[in-house]
PDB file of N, CA, C, O and CB in Angstrom:
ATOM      1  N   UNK A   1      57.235 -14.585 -14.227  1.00  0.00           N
ATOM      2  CA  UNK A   1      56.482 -14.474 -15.460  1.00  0.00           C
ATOM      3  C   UNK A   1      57.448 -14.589 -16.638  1.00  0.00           C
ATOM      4  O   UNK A   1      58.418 -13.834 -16.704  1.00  0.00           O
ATOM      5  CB  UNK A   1      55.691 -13.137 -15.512  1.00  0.00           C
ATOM      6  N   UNK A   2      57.226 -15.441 -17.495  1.00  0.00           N
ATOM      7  CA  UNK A   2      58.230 -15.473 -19.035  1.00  0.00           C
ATOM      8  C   UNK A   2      57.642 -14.080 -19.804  1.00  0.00           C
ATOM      9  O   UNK A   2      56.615 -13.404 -19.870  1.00  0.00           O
ATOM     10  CB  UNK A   2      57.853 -17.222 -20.299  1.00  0.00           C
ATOM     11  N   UNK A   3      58.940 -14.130 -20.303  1.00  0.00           N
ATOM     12  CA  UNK A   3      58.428 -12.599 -21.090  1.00  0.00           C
ATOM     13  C   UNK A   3      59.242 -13.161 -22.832  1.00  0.00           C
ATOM     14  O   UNK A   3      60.289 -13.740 -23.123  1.00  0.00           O
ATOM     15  CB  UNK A   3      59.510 -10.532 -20.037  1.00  0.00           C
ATOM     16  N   UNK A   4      58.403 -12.758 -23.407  1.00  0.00           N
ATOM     17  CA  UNK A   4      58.795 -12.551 -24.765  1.00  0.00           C
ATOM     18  C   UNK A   4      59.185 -11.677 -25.793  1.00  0.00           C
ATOM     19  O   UNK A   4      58.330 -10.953 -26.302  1.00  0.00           O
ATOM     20  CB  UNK A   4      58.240 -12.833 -25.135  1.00  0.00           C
ATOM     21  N   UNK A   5      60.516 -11.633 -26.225  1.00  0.00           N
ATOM     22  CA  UNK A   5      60.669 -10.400 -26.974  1.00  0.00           C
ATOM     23  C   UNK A   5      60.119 -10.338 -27.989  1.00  0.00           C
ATOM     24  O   UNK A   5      60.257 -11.386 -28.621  1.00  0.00           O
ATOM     25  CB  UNK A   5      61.756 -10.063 -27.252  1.00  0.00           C
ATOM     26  N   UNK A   6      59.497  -9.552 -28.523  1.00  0.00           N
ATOM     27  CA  UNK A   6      58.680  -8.670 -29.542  1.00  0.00           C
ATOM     28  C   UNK A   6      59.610  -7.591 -30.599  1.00  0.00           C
ATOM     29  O   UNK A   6      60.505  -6.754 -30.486  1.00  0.00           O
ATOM     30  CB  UNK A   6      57.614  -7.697 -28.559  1.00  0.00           C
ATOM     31  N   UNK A   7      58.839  -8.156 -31.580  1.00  0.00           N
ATOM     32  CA  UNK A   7      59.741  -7.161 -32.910  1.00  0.00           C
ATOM     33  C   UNK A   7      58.953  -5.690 -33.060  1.00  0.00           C
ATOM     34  O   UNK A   7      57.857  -5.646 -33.618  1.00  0.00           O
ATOM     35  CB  UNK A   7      59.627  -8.081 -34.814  1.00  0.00           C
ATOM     36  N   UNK A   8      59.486  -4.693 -32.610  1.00  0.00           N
ATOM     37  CA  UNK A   8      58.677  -3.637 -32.155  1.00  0.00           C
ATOM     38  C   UNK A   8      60.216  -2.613 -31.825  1.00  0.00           C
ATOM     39  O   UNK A   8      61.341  -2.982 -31.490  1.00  0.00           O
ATOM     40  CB  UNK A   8      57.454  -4.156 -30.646  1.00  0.00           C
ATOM     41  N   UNK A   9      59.531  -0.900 -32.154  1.00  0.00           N
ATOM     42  CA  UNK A   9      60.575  -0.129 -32.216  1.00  0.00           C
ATOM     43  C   UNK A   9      60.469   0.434 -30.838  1.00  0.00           C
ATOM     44  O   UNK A   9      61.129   1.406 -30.470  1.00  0.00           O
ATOM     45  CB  UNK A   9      60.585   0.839 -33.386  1.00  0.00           C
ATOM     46  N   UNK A  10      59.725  -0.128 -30.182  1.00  0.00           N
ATOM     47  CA  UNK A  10      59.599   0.738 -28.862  1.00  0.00           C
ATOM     48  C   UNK A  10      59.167  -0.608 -27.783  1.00  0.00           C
ATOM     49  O   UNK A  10      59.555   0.049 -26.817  1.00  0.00           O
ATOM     50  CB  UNK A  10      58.182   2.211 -29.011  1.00  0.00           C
ATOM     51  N   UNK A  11      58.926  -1.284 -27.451  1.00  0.00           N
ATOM     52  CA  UNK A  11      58.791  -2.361 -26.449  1.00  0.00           C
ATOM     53  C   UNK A  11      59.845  -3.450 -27.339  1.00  0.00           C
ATOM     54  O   UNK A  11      60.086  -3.608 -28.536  1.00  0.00           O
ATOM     55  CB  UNK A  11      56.949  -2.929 -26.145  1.00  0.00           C
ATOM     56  N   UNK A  12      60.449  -4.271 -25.712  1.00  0.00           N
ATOM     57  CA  UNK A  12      61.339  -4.897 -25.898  1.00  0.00           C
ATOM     58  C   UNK A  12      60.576  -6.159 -25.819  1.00  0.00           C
ATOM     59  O   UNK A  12      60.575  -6.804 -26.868  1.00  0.00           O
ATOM     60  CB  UNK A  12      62.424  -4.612 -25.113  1.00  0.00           C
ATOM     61  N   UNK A  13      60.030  -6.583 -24.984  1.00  0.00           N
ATOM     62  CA  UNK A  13      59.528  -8.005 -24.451  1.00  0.00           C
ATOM     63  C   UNK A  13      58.122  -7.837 -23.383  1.00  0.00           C
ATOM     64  O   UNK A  13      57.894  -7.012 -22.499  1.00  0.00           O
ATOM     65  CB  UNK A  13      60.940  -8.778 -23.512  1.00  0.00           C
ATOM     66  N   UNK A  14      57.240  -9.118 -23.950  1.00  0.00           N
ATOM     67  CA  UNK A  14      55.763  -8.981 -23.036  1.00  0.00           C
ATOM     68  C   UNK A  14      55.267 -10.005 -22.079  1.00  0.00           C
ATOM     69  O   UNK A  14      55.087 -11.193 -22.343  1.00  0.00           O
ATOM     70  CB  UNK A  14      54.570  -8.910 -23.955  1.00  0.00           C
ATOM     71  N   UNK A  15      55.132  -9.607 -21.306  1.00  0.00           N
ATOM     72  CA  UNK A  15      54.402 -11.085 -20.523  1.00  0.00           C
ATOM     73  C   UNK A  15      53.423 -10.893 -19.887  1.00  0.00           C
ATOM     74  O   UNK A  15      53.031  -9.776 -19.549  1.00  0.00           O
ATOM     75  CB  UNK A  15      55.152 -11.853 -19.497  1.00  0.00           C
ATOM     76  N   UNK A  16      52.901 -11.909 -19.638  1.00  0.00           N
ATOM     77  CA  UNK A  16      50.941 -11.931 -19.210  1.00  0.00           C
ATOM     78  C   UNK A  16      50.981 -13.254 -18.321  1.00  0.00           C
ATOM     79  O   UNK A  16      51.580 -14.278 -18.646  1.00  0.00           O
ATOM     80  CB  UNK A  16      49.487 -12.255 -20.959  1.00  0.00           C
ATOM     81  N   UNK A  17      50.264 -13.077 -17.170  1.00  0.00           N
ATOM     82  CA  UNK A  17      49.957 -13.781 -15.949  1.00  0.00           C
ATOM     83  C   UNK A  17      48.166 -14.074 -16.005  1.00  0.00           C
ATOM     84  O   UNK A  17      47.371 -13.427 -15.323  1.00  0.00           O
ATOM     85  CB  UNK A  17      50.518 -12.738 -14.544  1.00  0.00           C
ATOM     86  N   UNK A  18      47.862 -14.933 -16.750  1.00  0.00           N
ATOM     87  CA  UNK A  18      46.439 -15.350 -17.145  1.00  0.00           C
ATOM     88  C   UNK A  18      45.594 -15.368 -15.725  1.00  0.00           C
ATOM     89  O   UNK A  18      44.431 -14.963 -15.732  1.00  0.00           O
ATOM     90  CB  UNK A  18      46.437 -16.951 -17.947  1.00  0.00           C
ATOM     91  N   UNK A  19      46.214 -15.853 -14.489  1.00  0.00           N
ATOM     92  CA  UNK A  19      46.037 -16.081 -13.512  1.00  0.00           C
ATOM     93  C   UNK A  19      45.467 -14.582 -12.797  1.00  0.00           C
ATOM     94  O   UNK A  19      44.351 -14.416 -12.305  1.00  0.00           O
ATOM     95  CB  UNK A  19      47.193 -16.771 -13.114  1.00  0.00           C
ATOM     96  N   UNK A  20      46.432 -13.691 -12.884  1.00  0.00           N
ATOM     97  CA  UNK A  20      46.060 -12.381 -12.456  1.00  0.00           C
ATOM     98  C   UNK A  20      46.008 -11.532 -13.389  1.00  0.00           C
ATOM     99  O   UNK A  20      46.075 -10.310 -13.256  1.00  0.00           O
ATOM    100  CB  UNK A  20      46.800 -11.880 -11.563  1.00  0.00           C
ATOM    101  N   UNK A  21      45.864 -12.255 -14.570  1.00  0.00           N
ATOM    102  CA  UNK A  21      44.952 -10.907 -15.405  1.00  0.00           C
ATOM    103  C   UNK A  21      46.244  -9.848 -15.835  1.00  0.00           C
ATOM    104  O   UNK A  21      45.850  -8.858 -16.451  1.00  0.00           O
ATOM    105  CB  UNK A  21      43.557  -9.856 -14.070  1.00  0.00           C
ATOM    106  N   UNK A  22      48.016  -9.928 -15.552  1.00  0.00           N
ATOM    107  CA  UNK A  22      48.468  -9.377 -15.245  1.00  0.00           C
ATOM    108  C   UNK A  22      49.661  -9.357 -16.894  1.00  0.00           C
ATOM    109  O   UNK A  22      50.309 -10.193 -17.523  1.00  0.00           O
ATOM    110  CB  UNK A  22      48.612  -9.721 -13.801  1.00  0.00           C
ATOM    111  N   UNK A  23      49.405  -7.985 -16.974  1.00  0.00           N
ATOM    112  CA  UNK A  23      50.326  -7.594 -18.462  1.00  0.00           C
ATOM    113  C   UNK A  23      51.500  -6.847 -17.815  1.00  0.00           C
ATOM    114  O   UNK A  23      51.148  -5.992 -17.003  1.00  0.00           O
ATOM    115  CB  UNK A  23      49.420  -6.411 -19.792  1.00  0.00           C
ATOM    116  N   UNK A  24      52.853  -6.992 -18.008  1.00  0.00           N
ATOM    117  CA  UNK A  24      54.125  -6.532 -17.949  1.00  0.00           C
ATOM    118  C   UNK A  24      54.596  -6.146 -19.635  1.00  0.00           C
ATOM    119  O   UNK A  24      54.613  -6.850 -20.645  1.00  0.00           O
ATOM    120  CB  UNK A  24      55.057  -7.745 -17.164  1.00  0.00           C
ATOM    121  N   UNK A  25      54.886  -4.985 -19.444  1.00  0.00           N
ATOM    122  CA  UNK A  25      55.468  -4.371 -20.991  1.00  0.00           C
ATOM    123  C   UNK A  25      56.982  -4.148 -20.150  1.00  0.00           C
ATOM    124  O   UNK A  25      57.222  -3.601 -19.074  1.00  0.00           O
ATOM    125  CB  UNK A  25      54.478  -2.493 -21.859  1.00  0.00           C
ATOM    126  N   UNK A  26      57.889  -4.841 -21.170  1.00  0.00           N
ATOM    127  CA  UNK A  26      59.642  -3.637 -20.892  1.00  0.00           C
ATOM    128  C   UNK A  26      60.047  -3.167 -22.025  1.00  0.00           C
ATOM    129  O   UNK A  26      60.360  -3.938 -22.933  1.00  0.00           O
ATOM    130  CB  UNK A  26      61.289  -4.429 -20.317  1.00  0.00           C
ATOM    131  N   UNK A  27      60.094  -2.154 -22.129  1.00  0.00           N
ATOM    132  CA  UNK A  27      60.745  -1.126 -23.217  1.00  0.00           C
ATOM    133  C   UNK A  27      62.148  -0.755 -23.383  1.00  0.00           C
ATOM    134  O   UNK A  27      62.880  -0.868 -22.400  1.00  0.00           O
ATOM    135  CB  UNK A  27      60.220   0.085 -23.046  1.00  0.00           C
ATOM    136  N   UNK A  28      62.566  -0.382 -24.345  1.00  0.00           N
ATOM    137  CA  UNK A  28      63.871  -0.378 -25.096  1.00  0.00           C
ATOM    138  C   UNK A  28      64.932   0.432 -24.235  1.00  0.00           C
ATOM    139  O   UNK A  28      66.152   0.327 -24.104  1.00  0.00           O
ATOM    140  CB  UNK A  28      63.681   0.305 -26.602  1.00  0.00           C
ATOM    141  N   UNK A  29      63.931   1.319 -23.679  1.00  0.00           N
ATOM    142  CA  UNK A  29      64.970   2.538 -22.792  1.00  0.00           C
ATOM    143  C   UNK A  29      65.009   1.823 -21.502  1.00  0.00           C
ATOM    144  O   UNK A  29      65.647   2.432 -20.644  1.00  0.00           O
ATOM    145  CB  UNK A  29      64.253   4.378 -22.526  1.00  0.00           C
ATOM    146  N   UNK A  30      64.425   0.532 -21.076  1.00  0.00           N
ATOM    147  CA  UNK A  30      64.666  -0.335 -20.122  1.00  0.00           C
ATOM    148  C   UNK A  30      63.454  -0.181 -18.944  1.00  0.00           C
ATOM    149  O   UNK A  30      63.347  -1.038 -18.066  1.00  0.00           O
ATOM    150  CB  UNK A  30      66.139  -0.071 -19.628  1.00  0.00           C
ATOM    151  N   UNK A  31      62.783   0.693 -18.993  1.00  0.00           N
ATOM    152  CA  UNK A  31      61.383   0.957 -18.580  1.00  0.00           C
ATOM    153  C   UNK A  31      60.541  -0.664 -18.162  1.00  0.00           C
ATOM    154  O   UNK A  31      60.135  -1.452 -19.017  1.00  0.00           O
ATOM    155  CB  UNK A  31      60.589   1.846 -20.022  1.00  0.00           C
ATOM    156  N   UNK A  32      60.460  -0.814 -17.039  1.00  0.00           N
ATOM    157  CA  UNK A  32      59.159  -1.854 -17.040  1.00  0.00           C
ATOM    158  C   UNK A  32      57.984  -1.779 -16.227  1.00  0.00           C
ATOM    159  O   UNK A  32      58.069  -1.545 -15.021  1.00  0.00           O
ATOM    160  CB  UNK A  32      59.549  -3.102 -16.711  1.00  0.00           C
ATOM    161  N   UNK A  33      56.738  -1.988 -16.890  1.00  0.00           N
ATOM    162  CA  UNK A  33      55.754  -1.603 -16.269  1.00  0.00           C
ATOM    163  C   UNK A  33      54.712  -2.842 -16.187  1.00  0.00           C
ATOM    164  O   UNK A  33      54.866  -3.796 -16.949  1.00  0.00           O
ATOM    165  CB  UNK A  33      55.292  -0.385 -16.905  1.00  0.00           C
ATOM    166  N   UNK A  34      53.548  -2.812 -15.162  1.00  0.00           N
ATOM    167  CA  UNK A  34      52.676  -3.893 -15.112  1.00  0.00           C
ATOM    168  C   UNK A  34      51.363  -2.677 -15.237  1.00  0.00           C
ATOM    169  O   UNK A  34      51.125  -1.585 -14.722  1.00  0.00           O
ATOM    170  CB  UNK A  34      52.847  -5.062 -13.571  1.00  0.00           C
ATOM    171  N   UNK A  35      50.643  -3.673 -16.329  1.00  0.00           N
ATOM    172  CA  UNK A  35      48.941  -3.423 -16.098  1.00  0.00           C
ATOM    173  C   UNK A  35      47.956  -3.909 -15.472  1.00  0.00           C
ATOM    174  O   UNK A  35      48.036  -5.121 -15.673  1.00  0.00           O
ATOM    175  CB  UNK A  35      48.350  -3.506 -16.932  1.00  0.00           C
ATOM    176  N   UNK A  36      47.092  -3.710 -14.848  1.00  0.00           N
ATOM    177  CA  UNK A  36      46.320  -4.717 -14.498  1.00  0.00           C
ATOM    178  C   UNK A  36      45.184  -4.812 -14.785  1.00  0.00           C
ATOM    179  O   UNK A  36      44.563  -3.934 -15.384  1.00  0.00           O
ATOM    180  CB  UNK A  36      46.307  -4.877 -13.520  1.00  0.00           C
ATOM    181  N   UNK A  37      44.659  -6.022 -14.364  1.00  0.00           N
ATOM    182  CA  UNK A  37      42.883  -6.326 -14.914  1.00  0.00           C
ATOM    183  C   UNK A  37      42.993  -6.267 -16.419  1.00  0.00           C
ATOM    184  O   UNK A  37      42.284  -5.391 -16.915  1.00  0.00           O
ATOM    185  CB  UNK A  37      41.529  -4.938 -14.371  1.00  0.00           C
ATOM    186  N   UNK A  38      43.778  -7.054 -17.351  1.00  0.00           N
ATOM    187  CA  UNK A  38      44.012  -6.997 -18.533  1.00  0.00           C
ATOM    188  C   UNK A  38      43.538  -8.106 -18.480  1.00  0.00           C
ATOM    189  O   UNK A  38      43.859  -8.995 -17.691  1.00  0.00           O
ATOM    190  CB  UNK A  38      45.164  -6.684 -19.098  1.00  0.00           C
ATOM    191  N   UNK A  39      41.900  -8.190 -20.181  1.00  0.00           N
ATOM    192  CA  UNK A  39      41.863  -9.152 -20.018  1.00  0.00           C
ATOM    193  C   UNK A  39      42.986 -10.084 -20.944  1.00  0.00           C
ATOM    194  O   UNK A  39      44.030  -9.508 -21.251  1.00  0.00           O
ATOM    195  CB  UNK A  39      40.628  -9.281 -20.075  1.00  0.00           C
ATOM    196  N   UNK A  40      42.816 -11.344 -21.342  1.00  0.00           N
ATOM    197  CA  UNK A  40      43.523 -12.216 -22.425  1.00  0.00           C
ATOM    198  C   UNK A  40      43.365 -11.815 -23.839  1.00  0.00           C
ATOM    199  O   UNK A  40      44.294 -11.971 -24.631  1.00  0.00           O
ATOM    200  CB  UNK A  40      43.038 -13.611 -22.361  1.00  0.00           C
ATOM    201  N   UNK A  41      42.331 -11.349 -24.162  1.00  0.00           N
ATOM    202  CA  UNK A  41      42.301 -11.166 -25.550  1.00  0.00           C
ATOM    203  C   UNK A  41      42.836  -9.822 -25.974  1.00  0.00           C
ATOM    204  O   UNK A  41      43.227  -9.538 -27.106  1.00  0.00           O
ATOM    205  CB  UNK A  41      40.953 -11.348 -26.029  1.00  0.00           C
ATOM    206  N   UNK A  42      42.800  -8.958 -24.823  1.00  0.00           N
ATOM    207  CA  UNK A  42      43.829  -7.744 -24.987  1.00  0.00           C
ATOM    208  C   UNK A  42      45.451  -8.118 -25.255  1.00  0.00           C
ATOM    209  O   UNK A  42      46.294  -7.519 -25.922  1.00  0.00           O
ATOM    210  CB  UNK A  42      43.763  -6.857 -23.564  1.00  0.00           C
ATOM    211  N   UNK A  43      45.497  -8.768 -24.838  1.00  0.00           N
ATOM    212  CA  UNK A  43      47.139  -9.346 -24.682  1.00  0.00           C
ATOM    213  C   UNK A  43      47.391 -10.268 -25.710  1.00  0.00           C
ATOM    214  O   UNK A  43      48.501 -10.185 -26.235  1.00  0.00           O
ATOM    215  CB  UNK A  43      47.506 -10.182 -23.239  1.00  0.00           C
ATOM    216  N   UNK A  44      46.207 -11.584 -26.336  1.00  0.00           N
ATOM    217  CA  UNK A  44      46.587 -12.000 -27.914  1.00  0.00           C
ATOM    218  C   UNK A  44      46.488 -10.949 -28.875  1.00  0.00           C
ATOM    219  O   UNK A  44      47.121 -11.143 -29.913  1.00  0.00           O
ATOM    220  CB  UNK A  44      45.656 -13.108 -28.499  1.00  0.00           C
ATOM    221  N   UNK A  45      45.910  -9.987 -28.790  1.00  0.00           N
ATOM    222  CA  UNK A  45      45.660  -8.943 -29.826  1.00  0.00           C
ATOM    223  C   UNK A  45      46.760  -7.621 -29.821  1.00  0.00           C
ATOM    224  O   UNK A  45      46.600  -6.656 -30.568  1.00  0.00           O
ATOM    225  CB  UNK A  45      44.122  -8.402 -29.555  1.00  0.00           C
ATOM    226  N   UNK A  46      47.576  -7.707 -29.129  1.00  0.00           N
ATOM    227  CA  UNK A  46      48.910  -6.772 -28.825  1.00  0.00           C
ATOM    228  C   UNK A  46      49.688  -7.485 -29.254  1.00  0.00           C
ATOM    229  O   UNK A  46      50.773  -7.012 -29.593  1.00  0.00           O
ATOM    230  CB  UNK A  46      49.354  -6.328 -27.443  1.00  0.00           C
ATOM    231  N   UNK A  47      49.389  -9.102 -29.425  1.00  0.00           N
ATOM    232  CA  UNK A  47      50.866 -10.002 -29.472  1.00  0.00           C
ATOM    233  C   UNK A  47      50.648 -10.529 -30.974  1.00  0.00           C
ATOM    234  O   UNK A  47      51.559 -11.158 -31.512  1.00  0.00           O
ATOM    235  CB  UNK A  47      51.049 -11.527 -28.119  1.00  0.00           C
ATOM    236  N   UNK A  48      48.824 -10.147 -32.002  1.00  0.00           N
ATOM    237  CA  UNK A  48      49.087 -10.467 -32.876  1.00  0.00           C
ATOM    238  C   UNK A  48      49.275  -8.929 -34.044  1.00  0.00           C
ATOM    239  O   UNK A  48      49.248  -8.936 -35.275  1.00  0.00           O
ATOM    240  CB  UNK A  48      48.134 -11.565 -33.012  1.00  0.00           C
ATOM    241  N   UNK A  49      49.395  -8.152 -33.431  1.00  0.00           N
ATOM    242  CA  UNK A  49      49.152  -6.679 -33.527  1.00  0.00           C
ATOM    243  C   UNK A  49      50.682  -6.166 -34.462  1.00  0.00           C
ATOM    244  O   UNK A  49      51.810  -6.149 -33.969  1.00  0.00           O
ATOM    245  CB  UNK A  49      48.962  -5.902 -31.689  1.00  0.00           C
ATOM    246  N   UNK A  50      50.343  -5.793 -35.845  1.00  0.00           N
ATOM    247  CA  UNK A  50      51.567  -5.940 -36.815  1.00  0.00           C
ATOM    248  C   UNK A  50      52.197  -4.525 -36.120  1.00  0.00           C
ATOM    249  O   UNK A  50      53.405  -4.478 -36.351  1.00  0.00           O
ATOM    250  CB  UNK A  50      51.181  -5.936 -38.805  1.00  0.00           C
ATOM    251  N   UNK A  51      51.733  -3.386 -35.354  1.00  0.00           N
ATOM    252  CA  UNK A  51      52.458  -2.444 -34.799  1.00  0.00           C
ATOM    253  C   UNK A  51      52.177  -2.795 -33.193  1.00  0.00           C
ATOM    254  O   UNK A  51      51.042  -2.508 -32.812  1.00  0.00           O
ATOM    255  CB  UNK A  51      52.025  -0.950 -35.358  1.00  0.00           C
ATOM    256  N   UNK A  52      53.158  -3.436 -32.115  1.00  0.00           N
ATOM    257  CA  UNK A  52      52.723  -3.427 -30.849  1.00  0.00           C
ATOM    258  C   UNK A  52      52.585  -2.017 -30.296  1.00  0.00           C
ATOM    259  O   UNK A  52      51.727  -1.678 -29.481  1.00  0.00           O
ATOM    260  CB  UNK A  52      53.587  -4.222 -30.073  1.00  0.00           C
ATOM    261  N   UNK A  53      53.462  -1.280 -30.792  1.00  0.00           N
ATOM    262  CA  UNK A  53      53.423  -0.187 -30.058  1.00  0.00           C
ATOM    263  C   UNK A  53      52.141   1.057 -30.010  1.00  0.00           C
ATOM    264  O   UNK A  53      51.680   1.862 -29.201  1.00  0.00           O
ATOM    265  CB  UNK A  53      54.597   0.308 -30.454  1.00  0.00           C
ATOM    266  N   UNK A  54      51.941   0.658 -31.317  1.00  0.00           N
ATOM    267  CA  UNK A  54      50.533   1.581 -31.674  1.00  0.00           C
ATOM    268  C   UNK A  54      50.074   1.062 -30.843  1.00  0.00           C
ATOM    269  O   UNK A  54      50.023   1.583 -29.728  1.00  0.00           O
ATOM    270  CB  UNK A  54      49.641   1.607 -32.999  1.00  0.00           C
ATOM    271  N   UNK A  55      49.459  -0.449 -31.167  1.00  0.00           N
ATOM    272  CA  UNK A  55      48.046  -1.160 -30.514  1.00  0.00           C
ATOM    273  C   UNK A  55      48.003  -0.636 -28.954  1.00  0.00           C
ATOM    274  O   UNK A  55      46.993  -0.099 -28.499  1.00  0.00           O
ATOM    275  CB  UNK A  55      48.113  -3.116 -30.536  1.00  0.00           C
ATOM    276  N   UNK A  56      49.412  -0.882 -28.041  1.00  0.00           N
ATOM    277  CA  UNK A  56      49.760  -0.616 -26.675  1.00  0.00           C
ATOM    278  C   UNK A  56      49.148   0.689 -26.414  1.00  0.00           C
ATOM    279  O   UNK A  56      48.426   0.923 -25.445  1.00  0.00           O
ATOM    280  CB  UNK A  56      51.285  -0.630 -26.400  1.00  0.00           C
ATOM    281  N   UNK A  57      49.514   1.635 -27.445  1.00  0.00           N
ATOM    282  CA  UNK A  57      49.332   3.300 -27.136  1.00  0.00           C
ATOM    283  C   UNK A  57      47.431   3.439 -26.664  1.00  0.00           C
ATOM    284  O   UNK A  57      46.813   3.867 -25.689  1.00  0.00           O
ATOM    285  CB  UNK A  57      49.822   4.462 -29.044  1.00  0.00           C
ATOM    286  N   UNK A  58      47.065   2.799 -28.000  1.00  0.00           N
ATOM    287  CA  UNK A  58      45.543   2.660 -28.310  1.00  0.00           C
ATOM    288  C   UNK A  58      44.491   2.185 -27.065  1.00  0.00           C
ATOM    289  O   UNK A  58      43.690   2.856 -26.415  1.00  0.00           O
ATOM    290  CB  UNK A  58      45.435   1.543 -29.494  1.00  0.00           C
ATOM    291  N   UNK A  59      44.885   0.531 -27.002  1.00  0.00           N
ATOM    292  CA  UNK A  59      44.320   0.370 -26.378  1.00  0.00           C
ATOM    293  C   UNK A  59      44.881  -0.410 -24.716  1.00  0.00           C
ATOM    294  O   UNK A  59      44.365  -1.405 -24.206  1.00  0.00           O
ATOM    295  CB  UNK A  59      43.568  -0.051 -27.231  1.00  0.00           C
ATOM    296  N   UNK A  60      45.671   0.136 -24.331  1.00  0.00           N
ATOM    297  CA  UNK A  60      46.483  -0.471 -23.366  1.00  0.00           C
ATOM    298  C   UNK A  60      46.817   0.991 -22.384  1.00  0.00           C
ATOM    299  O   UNK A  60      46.360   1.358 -21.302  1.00  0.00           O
ATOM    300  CB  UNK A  60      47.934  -1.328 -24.159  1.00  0.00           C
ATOM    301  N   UNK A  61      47.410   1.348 -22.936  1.00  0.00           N
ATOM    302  CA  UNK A  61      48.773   2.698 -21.797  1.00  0.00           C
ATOM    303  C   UNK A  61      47.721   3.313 -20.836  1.00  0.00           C
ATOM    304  O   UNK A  61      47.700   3.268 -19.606  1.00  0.00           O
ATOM    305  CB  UNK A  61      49.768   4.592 -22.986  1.00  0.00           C
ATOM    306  N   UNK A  62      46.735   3.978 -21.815  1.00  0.00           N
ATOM    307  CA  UNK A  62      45.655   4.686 -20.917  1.00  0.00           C
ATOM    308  C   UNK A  62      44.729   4.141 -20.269  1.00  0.00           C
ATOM    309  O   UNK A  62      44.221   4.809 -19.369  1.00  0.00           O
ATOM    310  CB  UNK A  62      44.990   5.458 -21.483  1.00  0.00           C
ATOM    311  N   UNK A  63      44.217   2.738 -20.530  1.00  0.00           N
ATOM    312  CA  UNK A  63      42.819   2.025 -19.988  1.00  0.00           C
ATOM    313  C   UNK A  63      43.087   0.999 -19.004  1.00  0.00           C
ATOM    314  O   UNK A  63      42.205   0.282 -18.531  1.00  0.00           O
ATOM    315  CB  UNK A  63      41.966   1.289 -21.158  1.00  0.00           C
ATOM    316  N   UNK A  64      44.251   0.939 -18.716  1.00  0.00           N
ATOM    317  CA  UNK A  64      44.305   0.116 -17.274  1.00  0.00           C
ATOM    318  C   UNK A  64      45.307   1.092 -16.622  1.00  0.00           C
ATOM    319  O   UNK A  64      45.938   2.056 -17.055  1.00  0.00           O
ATOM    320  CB  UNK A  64      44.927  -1.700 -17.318  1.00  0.00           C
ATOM    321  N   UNK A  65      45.192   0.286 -15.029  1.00  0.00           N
ATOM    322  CA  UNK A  65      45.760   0.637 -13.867  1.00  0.00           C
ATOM    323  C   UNK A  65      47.267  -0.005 -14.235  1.00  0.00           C
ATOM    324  O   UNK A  65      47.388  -0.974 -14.985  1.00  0.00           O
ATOM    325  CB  UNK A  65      44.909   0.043 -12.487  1.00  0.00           C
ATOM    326  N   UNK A  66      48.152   0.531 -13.734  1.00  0.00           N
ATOM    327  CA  UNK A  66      49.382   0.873 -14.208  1.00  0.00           C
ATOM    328  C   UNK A  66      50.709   1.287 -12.972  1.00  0.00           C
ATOM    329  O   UNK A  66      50.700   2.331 -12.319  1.00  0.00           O
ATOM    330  CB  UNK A  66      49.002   2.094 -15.178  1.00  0.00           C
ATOM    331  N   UNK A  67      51.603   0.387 -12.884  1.00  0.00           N
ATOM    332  CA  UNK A  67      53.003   0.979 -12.472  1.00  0.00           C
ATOM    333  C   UNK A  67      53.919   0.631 -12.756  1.00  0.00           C
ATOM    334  O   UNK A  67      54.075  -0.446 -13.333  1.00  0.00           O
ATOM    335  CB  UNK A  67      53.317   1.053 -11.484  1.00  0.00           C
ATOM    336  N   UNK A  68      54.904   1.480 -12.427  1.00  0.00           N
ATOM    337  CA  UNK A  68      56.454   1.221 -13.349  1.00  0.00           C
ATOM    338  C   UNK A  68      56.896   0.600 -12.095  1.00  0.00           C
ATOM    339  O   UNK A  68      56.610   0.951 -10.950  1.00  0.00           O
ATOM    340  CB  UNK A  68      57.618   2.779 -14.056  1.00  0.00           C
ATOM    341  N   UNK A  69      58.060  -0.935 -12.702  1.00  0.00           N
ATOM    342  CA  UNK A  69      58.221  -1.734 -11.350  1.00  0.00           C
ATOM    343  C   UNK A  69      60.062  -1.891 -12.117  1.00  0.00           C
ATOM    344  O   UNK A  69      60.822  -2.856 -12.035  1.00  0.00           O
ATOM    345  CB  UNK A  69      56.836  -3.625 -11.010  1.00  0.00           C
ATOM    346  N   UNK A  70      60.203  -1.035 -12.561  1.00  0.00           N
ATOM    347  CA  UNK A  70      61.463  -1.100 -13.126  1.00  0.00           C
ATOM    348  C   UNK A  70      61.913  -0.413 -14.098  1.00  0.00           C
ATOM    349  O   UNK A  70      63.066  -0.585 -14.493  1.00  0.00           O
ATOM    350  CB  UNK A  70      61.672  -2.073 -13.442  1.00  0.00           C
TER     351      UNK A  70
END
């Protein structure tokens, strides 16, 4: 998966697998995690989102299925 770094005080870089629906966040403290069943417009709207980290907190951290793979 390509990941993109993001200007953000708390996530480093994002990537999304359209195919499986599949969101990867890695964070600054080196943390990486996958979401799943994310749809696409969750993931343009985090990526057009002037705070990622809020938007992530909001509507991301808590509402999908979730593990740390790094």
């Amino acid at each position: 998966m390509e990941m993109s770094t993001v200007d953000s005080t708390n996530l480093s870089a994002v990537g999304y697998d359209i195919n499986q629906a599949l969101l990867r966040i890695e964070f600054h403290n080196g943390s990486v995690y996958e979401y799943y069943d994310v749809p696409q417009n969750v993931f343009e709207e985090l990526m057009a989102a002037e705070s990622k980290g809020s938007y992530a907190a909001v509507n991301i951290y808590k509402n999908y299925n979730q593990q740390r793979i790094g």
